[in-house]
C-alpha positions as CSV (number, residue, x, y, z in Angstrom):
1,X,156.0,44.2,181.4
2,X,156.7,47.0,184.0
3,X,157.5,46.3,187.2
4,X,154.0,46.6,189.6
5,X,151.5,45.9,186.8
6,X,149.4,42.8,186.5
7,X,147.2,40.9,184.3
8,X,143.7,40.4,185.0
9,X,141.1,38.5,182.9
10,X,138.2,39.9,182.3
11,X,135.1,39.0,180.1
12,X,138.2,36.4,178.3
13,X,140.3,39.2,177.7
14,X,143.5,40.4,179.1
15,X,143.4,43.8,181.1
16,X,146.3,45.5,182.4
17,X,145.9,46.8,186.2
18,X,148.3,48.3,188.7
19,X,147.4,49.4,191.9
20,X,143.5,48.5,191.1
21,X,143.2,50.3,188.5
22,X,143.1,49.8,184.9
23,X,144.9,51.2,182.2
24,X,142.0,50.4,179.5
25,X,140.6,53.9,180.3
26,X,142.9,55.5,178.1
27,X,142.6,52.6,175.0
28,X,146.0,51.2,176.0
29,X,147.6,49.2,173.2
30,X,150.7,48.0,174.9
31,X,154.5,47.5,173.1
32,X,157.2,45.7,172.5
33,X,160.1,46.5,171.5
34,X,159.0,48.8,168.7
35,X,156.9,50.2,171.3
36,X,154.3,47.5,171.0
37,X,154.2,45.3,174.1
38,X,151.9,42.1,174.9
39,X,149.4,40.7,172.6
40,X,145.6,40.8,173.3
41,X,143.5,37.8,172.2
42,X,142.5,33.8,173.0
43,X,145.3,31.6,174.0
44,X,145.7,30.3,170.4
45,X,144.6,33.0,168.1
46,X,147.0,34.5,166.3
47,X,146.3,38.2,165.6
48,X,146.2,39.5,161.9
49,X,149.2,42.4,162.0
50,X,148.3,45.2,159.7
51,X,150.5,47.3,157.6
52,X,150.4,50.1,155.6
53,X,149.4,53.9,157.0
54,X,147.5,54.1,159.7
55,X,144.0,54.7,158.9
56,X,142.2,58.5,159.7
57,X,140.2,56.2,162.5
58,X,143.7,54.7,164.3
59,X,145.4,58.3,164.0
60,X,142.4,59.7,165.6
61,X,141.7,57.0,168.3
62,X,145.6,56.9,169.3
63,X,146.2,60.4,169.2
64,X,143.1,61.1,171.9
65,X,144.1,58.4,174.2
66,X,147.6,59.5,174.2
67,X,146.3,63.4,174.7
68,X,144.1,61.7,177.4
69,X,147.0,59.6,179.1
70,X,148.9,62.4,179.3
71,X,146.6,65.1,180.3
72,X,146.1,63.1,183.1
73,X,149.3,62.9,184.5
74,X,149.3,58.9,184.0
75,X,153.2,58.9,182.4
76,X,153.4,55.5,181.9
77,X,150.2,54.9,179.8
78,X,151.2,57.6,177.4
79,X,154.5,56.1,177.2
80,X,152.6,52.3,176.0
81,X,151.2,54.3,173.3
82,X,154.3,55.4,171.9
83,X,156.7,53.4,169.5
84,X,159.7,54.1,172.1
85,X,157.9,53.2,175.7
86,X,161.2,53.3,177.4
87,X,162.2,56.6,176.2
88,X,158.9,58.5,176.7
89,X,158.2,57.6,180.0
90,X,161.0,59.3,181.9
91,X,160.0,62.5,179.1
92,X,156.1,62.6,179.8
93,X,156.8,61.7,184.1
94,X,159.0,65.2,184.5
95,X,156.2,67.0,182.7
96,X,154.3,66.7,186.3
97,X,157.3,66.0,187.8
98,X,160.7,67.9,187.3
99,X,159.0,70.7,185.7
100,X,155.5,70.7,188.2
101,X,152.9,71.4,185.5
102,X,149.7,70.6,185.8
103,X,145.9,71.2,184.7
104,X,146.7,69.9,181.1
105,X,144.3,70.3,178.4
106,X,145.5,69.4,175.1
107,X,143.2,70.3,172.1
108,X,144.1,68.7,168.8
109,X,144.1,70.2,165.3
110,X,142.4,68.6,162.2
111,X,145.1,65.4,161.6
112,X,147.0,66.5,157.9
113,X,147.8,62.9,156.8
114,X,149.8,61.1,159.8
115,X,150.2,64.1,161.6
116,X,147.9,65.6,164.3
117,X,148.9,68.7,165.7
118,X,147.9,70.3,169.0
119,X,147.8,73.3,171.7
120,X,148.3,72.5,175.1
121,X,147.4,75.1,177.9
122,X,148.6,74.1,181.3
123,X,149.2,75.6,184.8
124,X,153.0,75.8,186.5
125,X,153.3,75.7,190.2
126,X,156.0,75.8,192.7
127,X,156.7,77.5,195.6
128,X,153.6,79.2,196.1
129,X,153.7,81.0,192.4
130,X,151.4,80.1,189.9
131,X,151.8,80.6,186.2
132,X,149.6,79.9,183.2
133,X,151.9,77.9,180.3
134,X,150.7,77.1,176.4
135,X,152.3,76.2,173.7
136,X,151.8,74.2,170.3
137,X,153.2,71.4,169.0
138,X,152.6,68.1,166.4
139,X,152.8,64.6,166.4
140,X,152.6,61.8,163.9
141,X,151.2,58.3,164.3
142,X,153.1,55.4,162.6
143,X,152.3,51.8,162.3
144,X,154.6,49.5,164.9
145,X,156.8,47.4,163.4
146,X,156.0,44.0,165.1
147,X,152.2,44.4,166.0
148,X,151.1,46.4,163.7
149,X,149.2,48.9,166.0
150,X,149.0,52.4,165.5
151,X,151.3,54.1,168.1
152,X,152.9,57.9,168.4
153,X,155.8,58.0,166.6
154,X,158.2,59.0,169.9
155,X,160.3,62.4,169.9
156,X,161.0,64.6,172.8
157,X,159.3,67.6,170.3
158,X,155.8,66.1,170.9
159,X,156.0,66.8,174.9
160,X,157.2,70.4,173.9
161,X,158.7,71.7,170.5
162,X,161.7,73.3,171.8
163,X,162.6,69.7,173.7
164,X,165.6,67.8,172.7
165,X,167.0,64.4,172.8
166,X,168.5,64.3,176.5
167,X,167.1,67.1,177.6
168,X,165.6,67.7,180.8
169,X,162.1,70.1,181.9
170,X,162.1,72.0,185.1
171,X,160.7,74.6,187.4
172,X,162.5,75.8,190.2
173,X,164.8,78.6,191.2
174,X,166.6,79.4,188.4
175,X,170.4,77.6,187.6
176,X,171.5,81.5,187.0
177,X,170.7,85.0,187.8
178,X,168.4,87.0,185.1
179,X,169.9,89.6,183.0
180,X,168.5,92.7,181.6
181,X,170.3,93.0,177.8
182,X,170.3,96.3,176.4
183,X,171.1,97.3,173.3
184,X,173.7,100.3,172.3
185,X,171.6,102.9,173.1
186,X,170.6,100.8,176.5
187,X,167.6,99.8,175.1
188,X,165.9,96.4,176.9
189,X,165.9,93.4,174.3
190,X,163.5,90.8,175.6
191,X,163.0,87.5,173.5
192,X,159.4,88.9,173.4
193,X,159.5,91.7,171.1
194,X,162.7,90.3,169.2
195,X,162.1,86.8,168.6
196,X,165.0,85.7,166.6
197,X,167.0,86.7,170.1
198,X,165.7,83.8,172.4
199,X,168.9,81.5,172.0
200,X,171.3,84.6,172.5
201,X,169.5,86.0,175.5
202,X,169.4,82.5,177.0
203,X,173.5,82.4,176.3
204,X,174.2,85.5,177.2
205,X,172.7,85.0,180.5
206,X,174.5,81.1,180.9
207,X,177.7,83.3,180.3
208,X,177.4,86.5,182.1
209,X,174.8,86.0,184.6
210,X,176.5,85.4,187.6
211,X,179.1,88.4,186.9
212,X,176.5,90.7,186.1
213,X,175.1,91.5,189.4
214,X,171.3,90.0,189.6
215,X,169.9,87.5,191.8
216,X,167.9,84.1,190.6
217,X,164.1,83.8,190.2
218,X,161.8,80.7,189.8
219,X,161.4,79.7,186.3
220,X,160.5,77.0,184.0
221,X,163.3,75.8,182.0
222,X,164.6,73.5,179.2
223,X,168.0,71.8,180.8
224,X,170.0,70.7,177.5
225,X,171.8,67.4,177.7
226,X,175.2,68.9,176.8
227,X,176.9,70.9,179.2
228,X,178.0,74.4,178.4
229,X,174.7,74.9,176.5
230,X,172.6,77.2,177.4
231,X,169.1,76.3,179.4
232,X,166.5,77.7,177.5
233,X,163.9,79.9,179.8
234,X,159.9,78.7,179.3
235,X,158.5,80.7,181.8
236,X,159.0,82.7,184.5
237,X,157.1,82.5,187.8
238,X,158.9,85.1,189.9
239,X,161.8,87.7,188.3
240,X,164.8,87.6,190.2
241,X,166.8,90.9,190.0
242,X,168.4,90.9,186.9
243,X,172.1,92.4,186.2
244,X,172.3,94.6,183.2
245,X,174.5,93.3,179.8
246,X,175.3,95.6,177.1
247,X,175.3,94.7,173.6
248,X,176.0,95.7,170.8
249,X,173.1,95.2,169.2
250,X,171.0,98.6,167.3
251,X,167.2,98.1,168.6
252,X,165.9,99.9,165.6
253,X,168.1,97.7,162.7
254,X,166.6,94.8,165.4
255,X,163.7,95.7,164.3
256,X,163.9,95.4,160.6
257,X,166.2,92.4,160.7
258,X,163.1,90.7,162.8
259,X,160.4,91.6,160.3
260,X,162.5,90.6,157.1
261,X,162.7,87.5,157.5
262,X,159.5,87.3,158.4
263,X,159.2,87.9,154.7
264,X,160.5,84.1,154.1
265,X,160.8,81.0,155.7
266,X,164.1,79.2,156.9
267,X,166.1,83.1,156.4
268,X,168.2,84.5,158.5
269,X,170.7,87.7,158.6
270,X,173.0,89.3,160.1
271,X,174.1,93.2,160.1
272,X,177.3,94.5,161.6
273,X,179.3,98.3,161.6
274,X,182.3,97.6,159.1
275,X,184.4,101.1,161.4
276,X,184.1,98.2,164.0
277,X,182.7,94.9,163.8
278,X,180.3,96.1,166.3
279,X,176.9,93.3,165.5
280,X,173.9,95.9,165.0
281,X,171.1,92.9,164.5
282,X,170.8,88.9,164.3
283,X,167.5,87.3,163.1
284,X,166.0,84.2,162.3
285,X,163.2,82.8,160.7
286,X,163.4,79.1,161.0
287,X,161.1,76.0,162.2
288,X,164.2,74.4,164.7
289,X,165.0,77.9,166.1
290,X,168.5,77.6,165.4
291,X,170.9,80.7,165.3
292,X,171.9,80.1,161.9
293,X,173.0,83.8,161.1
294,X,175.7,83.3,163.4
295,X,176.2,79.4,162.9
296,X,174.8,78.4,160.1
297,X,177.2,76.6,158.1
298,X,176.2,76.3,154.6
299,X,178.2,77.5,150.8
300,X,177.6,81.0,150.0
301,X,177.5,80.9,146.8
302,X,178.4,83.6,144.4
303,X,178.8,85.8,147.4
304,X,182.1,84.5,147.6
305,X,183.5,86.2,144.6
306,X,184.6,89.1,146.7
307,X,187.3,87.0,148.2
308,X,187.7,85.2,144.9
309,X,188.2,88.7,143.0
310,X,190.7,89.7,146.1
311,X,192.4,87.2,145.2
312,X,192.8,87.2,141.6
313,X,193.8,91.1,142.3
314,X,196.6,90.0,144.4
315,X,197.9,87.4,142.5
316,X,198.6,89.9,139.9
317,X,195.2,87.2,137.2
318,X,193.0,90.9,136.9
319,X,191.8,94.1,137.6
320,X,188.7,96.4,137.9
321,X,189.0,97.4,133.9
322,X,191.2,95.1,132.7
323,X,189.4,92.4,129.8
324,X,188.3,89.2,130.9
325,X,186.2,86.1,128.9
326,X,183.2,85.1,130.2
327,X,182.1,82.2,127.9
328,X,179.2,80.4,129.0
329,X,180.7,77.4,130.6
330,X,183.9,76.1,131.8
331,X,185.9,73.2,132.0
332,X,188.1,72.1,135.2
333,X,189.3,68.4,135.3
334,X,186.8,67.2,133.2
335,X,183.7,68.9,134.8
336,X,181.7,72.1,133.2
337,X,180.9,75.0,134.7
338,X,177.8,76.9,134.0
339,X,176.9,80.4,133.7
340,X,173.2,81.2,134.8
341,X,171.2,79.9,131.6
342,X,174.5,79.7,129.8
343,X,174.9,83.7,129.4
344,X,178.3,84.9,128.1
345,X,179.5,88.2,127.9
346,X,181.6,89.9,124.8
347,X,184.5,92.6,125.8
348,X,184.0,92.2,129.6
349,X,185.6,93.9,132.0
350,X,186.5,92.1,135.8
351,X,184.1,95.2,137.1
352,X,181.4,93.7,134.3
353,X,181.8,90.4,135.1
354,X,181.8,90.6,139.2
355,X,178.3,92.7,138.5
356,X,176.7,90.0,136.2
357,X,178.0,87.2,138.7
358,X,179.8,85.3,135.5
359,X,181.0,81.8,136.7
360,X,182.9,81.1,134.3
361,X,185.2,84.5,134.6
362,X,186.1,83.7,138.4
363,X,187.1,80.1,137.5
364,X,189.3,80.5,134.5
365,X,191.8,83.0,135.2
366,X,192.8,81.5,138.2
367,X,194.8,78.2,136.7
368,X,198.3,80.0,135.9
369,X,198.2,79.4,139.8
370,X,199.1,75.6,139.6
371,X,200.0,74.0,142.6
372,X,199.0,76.7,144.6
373,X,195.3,77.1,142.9
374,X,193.9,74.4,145.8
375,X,195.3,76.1,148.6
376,X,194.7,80.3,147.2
377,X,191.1,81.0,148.2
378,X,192.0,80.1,151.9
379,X,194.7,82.0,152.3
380,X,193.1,85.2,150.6
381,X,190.3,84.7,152.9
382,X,192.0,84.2,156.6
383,X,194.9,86.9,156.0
384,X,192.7,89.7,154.8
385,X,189.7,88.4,155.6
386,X,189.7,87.1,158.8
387,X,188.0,84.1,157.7
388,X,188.7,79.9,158.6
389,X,190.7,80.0,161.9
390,X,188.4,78.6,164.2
391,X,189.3,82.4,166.5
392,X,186.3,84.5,166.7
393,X,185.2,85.7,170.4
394,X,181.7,87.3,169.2
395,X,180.7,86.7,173.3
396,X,177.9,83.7,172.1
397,X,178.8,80.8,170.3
398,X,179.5,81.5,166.2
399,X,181.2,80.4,163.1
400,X,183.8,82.0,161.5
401,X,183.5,79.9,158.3
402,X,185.5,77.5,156.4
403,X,187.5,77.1,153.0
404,X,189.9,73.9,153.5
405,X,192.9,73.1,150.8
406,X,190.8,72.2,147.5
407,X,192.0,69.8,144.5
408,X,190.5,68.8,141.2
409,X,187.1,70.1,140.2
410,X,186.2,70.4,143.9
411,X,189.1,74.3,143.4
412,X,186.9,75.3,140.6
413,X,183.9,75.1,142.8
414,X,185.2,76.9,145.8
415,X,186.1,80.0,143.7
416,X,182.2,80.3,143.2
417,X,181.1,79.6,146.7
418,X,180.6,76.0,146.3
419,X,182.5,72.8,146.6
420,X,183.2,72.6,150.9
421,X,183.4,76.0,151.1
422,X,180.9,77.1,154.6
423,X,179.9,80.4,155.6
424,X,177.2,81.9,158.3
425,X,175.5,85.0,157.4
426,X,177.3,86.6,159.8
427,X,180.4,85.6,157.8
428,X,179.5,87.2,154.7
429,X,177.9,90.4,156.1
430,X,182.0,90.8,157.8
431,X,183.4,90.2,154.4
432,X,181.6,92.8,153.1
433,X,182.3,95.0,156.6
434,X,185.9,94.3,155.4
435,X,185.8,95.6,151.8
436,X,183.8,98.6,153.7
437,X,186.5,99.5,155.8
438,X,189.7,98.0,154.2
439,X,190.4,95.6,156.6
440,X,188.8,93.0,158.6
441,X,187.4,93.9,162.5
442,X,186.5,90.6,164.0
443,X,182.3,91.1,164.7
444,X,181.4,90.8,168.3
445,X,178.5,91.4,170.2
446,X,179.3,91.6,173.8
447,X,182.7,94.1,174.5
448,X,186.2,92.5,174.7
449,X,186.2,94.6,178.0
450,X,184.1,92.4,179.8
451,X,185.7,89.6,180.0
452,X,189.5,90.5,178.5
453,X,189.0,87.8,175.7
454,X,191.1,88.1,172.8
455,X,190.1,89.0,169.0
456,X,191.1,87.7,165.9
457,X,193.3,89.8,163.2
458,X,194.2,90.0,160.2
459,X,195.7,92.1,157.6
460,X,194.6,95.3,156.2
461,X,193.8,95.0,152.3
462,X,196.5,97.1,150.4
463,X,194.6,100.0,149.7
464,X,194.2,99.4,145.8
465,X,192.4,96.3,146.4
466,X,190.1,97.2,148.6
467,X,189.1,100.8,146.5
468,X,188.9,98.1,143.6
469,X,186.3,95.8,145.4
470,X,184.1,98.9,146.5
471,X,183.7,99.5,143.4
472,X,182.7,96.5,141.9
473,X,180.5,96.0,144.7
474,X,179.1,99.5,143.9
475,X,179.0,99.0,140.7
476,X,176.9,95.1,141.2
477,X,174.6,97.6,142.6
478,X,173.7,100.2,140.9
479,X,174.7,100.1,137.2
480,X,171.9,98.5,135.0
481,X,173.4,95.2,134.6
482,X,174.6,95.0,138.2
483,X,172.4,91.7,139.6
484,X,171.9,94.1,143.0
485,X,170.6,97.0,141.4
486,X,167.3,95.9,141.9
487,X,166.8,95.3,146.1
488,X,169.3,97.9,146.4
489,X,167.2,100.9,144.6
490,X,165.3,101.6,148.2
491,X,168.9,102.0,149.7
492,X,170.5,105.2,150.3
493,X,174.1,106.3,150.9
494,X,177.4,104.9,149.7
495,X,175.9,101.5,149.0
496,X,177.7,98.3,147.3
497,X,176.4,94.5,146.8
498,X,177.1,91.3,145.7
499,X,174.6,88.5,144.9
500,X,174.7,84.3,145.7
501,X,172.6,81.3,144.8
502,X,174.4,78.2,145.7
503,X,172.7,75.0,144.4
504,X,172.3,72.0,147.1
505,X,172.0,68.5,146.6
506,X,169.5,69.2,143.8
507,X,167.1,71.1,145.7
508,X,166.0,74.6,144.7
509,X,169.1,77.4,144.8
510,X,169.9,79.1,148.4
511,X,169.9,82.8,147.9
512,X,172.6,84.6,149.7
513,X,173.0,88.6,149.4
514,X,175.6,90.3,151.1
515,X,176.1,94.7,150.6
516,X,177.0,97.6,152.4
517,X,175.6,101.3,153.1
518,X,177.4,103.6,154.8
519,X,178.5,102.0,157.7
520,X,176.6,99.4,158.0
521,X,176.8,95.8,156.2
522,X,174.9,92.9,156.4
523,X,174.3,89.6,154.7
524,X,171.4,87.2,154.5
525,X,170.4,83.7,153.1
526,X,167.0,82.2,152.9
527,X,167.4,78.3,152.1
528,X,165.4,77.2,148.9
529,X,164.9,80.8,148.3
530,X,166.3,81.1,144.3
531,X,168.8,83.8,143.2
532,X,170.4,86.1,145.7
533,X,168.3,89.3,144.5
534,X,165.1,87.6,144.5
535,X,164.8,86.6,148.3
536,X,167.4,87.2,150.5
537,X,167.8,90.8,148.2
538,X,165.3,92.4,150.1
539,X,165.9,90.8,153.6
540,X,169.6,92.9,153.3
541,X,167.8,96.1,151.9
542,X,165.4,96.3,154.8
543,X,168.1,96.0,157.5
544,X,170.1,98.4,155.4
545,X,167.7,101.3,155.5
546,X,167.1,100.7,159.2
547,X,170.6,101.9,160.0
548,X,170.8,104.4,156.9
């Protein structure tokens, strides 16, 4: 029991008090260590411990008294209702604390199963500023495990969704000065009219603040429990003067990348200037907020081929016209290979094959490479592609994708995108920047000038290579097999593509789409989204057009 409380009885029943007064008034249940603390009954009674869901009634009745607790500013009350008492306390006390918010009202939702979820509209004050705050968020209500007792199941996301384990809320003057990001054309970005920005905007003031010439302002900020990460800015009480950061970032392909993948759930893409590397757009769509078009980590799928037909060029296994099989399946160490619904296709050609996305002709031709058939795809991909060294300086955090030294079935697999080969939006939208241009300019989004930080290299294509992948990539979409074709019809200019679907543990197919027009590229994926041209298709057409 905490230090300063005591137990009273009252009309034969325990009561917890502190200070005179009693915690009752918010239906206190108490915890142990599941959360559930002291046992309420005679001296030798032994309370009945349910199990099973909680019922509607116990969601209902716990959710309003924890709401009420912690409306009220009464930290440690909230914290008995929770499943982790130790852990929420600290959480819910900087809420009026740390982070001086007050005037709480929390209005719940209509409970979907164990789940209740909830606006909150508060008031921040410090320092003589006063600033309105709201937000929404969920929580669920679980059974404890020793009493029985319907508690909140405890996560830093029910204070506010955007809260992480170890993190900290505050108001004060801010850790940095503000910045003003601009876009190319000087442009203001502001994480309210590009969402999909917040996480960048927060970095790129972490990382340039102080050497961009503004001055601190009192805010309300998320402070992460890792160093180097960014704080993440709530609210803003009073601007300080912000310095000015140029990006190089297109407001109007911004735009489009923000309301494509609005089109889908859990998408995200990235567009960049293939002349360059220049970034023209990053944007999200996804529940945790996460900058996945830069980070994301996940197999490409099909996508891939580009590198895999590089490197079958190179390696002297194919070219554009010359014949190739494309049987239904194939077999590598004992595992089978699928086309998409076992198609085959007679008399192909590599250009036929890379445009109907045929498994089974990117798998086989590579085995005269024996020993060196695990280790091939890597090597294509970080000396011409610029791909897998751990060396990009984009100016945030990124990945720069990964295709480690492959054996058995696990080769196969990587030539089509799959097996442990990782890539980032941002990753694929470069490779097809590369093909583009003829050789590989690292993406960046804040200029090498500004802080003198080195960019990776890597080889130019040879010249026949990269005129052979154009036009595959041209062909993929425009030709009337060419799995592109479709999305890409609304796109103008010298246009190329090249579609994905990488299956994951089961689930339904990622769809990746990378292409080019002109001189721009991009490359998106939307997770559980199917084949490449059904989904993430259109999300790479849209932000095509934009910078058409």
């Amino acid at each position: 029991m905490r230090s300063g409380a005591k137990v009273a009885v009252v009309g034969g029943v325990f009561v917890l008090v502190a200070g005179g007064v009693g915690y009752g008034a918010y239906g206190v249940l108490g915890s142990d260590g599941d959360g559930d603390s002291g046992k309420v009954g005679s001296r030798n009674a032994t309370p009945e411990v349910k199990t099973g869901p909680p019922s509607a009634a116990e969601i209902s009745e716990t959710s309003k008294s924890f709401f009420d607790a912690w409306a009220a500013g009464d930290a440690a009350s909230a914290a008995l209702l929770t499943n982790n008492e130790a852990g929420a306390e600290p959480v819910l006390a900087s809420y009026g604390g740390a982070a001086h918010i007050g005037d709480v009202k929390i209005t719940p939702g209509p409970a979907v199963g164990t789940k209740v979820p909830y606006t909150v509209r508060a008031t921040v004050s410090y320092g003589g500023k006063t600033r309105p705050l709201s937000y929404a968020s969920e929580l669920a209500v679980v059974r404890g495990l020793t009493t029985g007792k319907a508690l909140v199941d405890w996560e830093p996301t029910v204070v506010h969704p955007r809260l992480t384990e170890g993190a900290t809320l505050r108001t004060g003057e801010s850790s940095t000065a503000a910045i003003e990001a601009v876009d190319r054309n000087g442009v203001v970005l502001t994480k309210e009219k590009y969402p999909s920005l917040g996480t960048i905007l927060d970095t790129l003031r972490q990382k340039y603040g102080d050497s961009a010439g503004g001055t601190p302002g009192i805010e309300t900020w998320i402070e992460p429990a890792e160093d180097g990460q960014a704080d993440i800015n709530l609210l803003t009480l009073a601007k300080g003067k912000p310095g000015k950061v140029r990006t190089t970032l297109d407001a109007n392909v911004q735009a489009a990348a923000e309301k494509a993948v609005k089109r889908y759930g859990e998408s995200s893409v990235a567009a960049v200037q293939p002349s360059t590397g220049a970034i023209r757009a990053i944007a999200n769509n996804r529940k945790d907020g996460y900058n996945a078009a830069m980070s994301g980590q996940l197999a490409p799928g099909s996508t891939m081929k580009i590198v895999t037909a590089a490197m079958i060029i190179q390696n002297g296994l194919g070219s554009i016209d010359a014949a190739v099989e494309c049987p239904s399946t194939v077999s590598w160490d004992g595992v089978t290979f699928h086309n998409l619904k076992d198609f085959s296709v007679g008399n192909a050609t590599l250009r036929e094959a890379f445009a109907r996305s045929c498994n089974s002709t990117f798998i086989k031709p590579v085995k005269p490479l024996g020993d060196r058939a695990g280790s091939a795809l890597g090597q294509e991909a970080r000396d011409y592609f610029g791909l897998g060294q751990d060396n990009w300086q984009t100016g945030v955090p990124s990945f720069d994708g990964r295709i480690p030294e492959s054996s058995g079935a696990e080769t196969a697999a990587s030539y089509i995108g799959q097996g442990k080969v990782l890539m980032s939006p941002l990753n694929m939208a470069s490779v097809s920047a590369t093909v583009k241009n003829g050789g590989f300019r690292q993406p960046y989004l804040i200029a090498r000038e500004l802080d003198d930080r080195p960019f990776a290299e890597a080889r130019p294509l040879p010249a026949n290579v990269s005129e052979q992948l154009r036009q595959m990539m041209r062909y993929t979409a425009t030709s009337p097999s060419g799995t592109g074709t479709e999305p890409m019809a609304s796109v103008g200019g010298d246009k190329g593509a090249k579609t994905g679907s990488a299956e994951v543990d089961g689930q339904t197919s990622n769809s990746w789409f990378t292409g080019f027009s002109n001189d721009l590229a991009a490359a998106a994926v939307v997770q559980e989204g199917g084949h490449g041209g059904d989904a993430a298709g259109p999300v790479v057409a849209e932000v095509l057009r934009a910078g058409g």
